[in-house]
N, C-alpha and C positions, 0 to 999 in steps of 0.2 A: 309414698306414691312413686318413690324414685322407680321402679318398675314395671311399671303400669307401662303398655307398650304402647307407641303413636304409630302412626303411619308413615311419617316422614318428620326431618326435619323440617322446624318454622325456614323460610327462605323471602328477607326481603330485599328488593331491589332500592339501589339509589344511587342517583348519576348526577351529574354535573358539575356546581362549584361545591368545594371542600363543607361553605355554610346549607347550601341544599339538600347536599347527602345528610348532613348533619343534623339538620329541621326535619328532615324525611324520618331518621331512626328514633327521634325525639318522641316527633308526633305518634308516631305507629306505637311506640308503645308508652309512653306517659306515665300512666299510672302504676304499671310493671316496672319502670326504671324508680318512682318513687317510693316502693314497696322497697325493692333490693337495696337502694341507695341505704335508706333506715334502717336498716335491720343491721348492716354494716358496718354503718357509724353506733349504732346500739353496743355491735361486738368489740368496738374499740375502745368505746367511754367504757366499758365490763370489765377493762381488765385482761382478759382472758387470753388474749392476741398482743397485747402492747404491752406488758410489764406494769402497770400500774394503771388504778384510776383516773378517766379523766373526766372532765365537762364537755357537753359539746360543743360548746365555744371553744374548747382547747384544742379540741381534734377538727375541728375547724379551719382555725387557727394554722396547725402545721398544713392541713392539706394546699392553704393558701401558699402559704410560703413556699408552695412547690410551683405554682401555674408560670414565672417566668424559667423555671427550667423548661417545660412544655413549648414554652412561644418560642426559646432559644431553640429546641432541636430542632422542630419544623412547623414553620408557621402556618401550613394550611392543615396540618392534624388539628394543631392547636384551633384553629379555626372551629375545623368541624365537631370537636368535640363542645366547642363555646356555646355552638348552633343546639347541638345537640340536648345540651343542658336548657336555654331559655326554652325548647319546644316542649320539653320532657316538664317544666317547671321545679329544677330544682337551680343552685347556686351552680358558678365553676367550680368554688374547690370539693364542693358535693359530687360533680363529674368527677372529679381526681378520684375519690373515693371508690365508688361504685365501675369504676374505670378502670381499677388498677390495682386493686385491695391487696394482694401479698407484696406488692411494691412498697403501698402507702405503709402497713404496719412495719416493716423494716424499719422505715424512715421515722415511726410513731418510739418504736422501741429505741431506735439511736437518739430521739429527742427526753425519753422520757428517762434512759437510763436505767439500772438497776441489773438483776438478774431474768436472765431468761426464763419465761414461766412456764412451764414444766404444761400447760393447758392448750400452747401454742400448736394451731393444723394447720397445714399449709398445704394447698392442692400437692396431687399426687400423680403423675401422668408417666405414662412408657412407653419413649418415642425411638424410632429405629428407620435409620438410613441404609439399604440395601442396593449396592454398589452396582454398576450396568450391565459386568463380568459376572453376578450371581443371581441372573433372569438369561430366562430361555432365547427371549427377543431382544436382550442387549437393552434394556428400557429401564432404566434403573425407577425405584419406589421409595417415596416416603411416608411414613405412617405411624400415628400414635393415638393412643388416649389421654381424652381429657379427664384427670377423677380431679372430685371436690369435693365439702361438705354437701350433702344430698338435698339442702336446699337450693342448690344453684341450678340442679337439674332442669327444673322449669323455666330459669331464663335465659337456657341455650339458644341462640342463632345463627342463622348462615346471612350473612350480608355478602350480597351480587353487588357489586361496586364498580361502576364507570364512573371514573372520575375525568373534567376533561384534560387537564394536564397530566398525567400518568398511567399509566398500564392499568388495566381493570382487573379488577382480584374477585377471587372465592375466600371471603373469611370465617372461620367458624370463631364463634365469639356467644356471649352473652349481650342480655338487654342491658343498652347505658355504657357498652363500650366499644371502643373503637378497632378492636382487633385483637385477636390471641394466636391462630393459627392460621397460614391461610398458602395460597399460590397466586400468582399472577398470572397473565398471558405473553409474559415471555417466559415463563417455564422457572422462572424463579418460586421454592419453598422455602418457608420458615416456618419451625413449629419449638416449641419450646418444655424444661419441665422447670418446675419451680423449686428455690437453693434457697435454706435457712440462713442470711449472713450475719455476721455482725459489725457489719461496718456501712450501715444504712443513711445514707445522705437527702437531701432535701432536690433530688434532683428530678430527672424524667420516668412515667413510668413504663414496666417495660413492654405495656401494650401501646403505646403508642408507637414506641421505638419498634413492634413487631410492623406496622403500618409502613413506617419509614422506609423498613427494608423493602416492603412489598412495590418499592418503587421501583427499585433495580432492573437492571438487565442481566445480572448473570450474580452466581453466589457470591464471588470476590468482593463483588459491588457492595452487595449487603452485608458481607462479614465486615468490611472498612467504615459502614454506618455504625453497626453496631460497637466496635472500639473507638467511636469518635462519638457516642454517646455521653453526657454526663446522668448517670444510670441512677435509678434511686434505690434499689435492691437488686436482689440476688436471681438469676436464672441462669439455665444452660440453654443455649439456642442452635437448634442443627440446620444446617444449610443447606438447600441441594438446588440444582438448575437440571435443564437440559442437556447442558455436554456434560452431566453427567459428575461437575464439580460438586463437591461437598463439605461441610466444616462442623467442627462441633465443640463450641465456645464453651467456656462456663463463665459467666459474666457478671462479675461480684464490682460495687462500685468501685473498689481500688486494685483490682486482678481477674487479667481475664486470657488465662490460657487458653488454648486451642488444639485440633487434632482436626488434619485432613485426612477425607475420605481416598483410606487405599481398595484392597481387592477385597478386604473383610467386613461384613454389616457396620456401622455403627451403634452399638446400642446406648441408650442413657434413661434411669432413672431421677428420685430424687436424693443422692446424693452426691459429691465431688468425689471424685477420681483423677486429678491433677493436683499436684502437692501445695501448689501457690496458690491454688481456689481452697483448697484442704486449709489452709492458715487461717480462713475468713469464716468457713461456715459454722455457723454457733451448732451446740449440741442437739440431738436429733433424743423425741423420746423411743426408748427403749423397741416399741412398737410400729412404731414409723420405718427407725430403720431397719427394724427385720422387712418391714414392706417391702422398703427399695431396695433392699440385696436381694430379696425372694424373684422381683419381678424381675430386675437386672438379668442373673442367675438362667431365670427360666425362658425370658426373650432371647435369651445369646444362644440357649441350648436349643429352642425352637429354629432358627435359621441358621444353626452352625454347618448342617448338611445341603448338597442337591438346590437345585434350581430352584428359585423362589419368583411365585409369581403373585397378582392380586389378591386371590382366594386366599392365599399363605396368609397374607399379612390379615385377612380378615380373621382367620380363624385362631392368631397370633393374640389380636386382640380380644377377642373371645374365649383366650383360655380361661377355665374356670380356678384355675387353683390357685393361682397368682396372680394375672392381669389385669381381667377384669372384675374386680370390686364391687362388690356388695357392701353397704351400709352397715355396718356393726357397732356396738358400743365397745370406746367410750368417744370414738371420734368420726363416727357416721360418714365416714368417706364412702364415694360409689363414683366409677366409671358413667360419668353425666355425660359423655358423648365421645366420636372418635372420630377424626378423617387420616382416608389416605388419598397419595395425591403420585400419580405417575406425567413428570414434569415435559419429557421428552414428547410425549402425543398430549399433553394437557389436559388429561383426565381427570377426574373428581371426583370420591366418593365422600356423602358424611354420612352421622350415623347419630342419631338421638339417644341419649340414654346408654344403658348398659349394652354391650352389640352383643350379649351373648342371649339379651329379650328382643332386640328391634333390628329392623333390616337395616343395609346400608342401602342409601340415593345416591346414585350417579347424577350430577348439578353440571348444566351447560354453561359455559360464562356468557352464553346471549340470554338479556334478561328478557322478560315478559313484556311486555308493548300493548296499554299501557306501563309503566310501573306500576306492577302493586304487590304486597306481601301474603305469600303463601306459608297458610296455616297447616296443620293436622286438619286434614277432613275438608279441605277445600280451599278458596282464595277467599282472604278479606280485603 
């Protein structure tokens, strides 16, 4: 179904305390969080993702062992995601799961030991920071895709978040978690791809920590959260604000080089290109990483020339040969959605599914009045 075109992306609002926002995304979708959650934990007692069999009591078990990392990075994510989970009716360390899943299997793998299983997919996404120097308008752009397994497709969302202590954000995220990529309305971005490591700890995942950052005022802010994480897996996370600051982490729990934004795009796929992240990330199959040097490759050759504006970066993620993804066997990945995000005037585009089938939405950060969430085909 991953194909099949919507109209827009799902968009729900939620404001106030950390537990309201949290009861809010719960509620809305319930039975959606309890579907994904399971199938999840299904993929890790398998085998397939974590190096050996478990029980679900086991994989349980570890995800538990991770929640006071969560309360320790920041306690009113922790909060909302608490919320979250009693609305939704599953457990917290069920949250963690459904929350955070290429975190949590890191953390499944360093618990369970053994050899890396050769069956192991970990999302796929090509994210690209274009400098304020190479647009027409001086307005520097950020912009990626999200790819996954093709069944995550269906529970993409954009959460409008006014919180009342913090900056209000645009996230694009899935149902049952707290955040994957998003901007704020101080013009701070974070968006991320995800790193194979092997040196996966019991710590925070790194959807939360994308949340954290969205609290900042400016990139610096959020690059000094995110190395004062205790991180529970592997990602690379790019930074951008409105003066136009930028950074591009690769953040493994015991290494986490960096690269600031000069006069050149940033690009990054899924794999390390810093030699001290390069020490940590476990083997890539054969086909994976042809993926991420193909998309690497062909994003850097896409905005290596000439002024680069919105349109560019849509139709960047729209390439067909490389970027945006299609489902294939033997590991059904697909470009399950994309934003780009111009920080400077605090614009927002997202984009449902593959962009090279569905439009992109331009999302206002003033929500709907009441709150409520906006479906495909109309308001529920």
């Amino acid at each position: 179904m991953s194909s099949t075109r919507r109209p827009a992306i799902r968009i729900l609002d939620v404001s106030g305390t950390p537990a309201a926002m949290g009861a809010a995304h719960g509620a809305a979708y319930a039975d959606e969080i309890q579907t994904y959650m399971n199938a999840r934990v299904e993929l890790v007692m398998s085998g397939l993702w974590s190096g050996g069999n478990l029980t679900r009591g086991e994989v349980l078990d570890i995800a538990e062992s991770m929640l006071p990392a969560h309360e320790k990075f920041d306690v009113e994510i922790h909060e909302e995601m608490l919320a979250m989970a009693a609305a939704a009716g599953i457990t917290p360390a069920e949250a963690v799961i459904v929350g955070g899943f290429t975190d949590f299997v890191d953390t499944v793998r360093a618990v369970v030991g053994g050899p890396m299983p050769e069956s192991v997919i970990e999302d796929d996404c090509t994210a690209m920071i274009v400098p304020n120097n190479r647009t027409a308008d001086g307005a520097g752009i950020y912009g990626q895709t999200w790819d996954m397994h093709d069944d995550a497709t269906d529970h993409v969302l954009l959460l409008r978040a006014h919180p009342d202590d913090a900056p209000a954000s645009l996230v694009f995220t899935t149902t049952g978690c707290v955040g994957q990529i998003g901007m704020n309305s101080e013009g701070v971005c974070v968006g991320i791809n995800n790193l194979v490591g092997t040196d996966g700890t019991r710590g925070v995942n790194w959807t939360s920590v994308v949340r954290g950052m969205l609290k900042s005022n400016t990139a610096a802010e959020a690059r000094d959260i995110l190395l004062g994480a205790d991180l529970a897996g592997a990602h690379s996370f790019l930074i951008f604000d409105k003066q136009g600051d930028g950074y591009c982490v690769e953040a493994m729990p015991s290494a986490r080089p960096s690269e600031k934004l000069a006069d050149t795009p940033i690009v990054h796929t899924n794999h390390t290109i810093y030699p001290e992240a390069l020490a940590k990330q476990a083997p890539k199959a054969p086909g994976l990483m042809d993926s991420s040097a193909a998309r690497f490759d062909t994003a850097t050759d896409l905005l290596a020339e000439g002024d680069i504006d919105v349109d560019r970066i849509f139709e960047v993620t729209r390439n067909p040969d490389a970027i945006c993804q299609a489902p294939v066997e033997p590991y059904h990945i697909e470009s399950s959605g994309a934003a780009v995000m111009r920080p400077s005037t605090g614009d927002f585009w997202a984009c449902w599914g593959q962009p090279r089938h569905n439009d992109y939405m331009k999302i206002s950060f003033e929500p709907l009045s009441p709150p409520r969430s906006v479906s495909p085909g109309g308001l529920s």
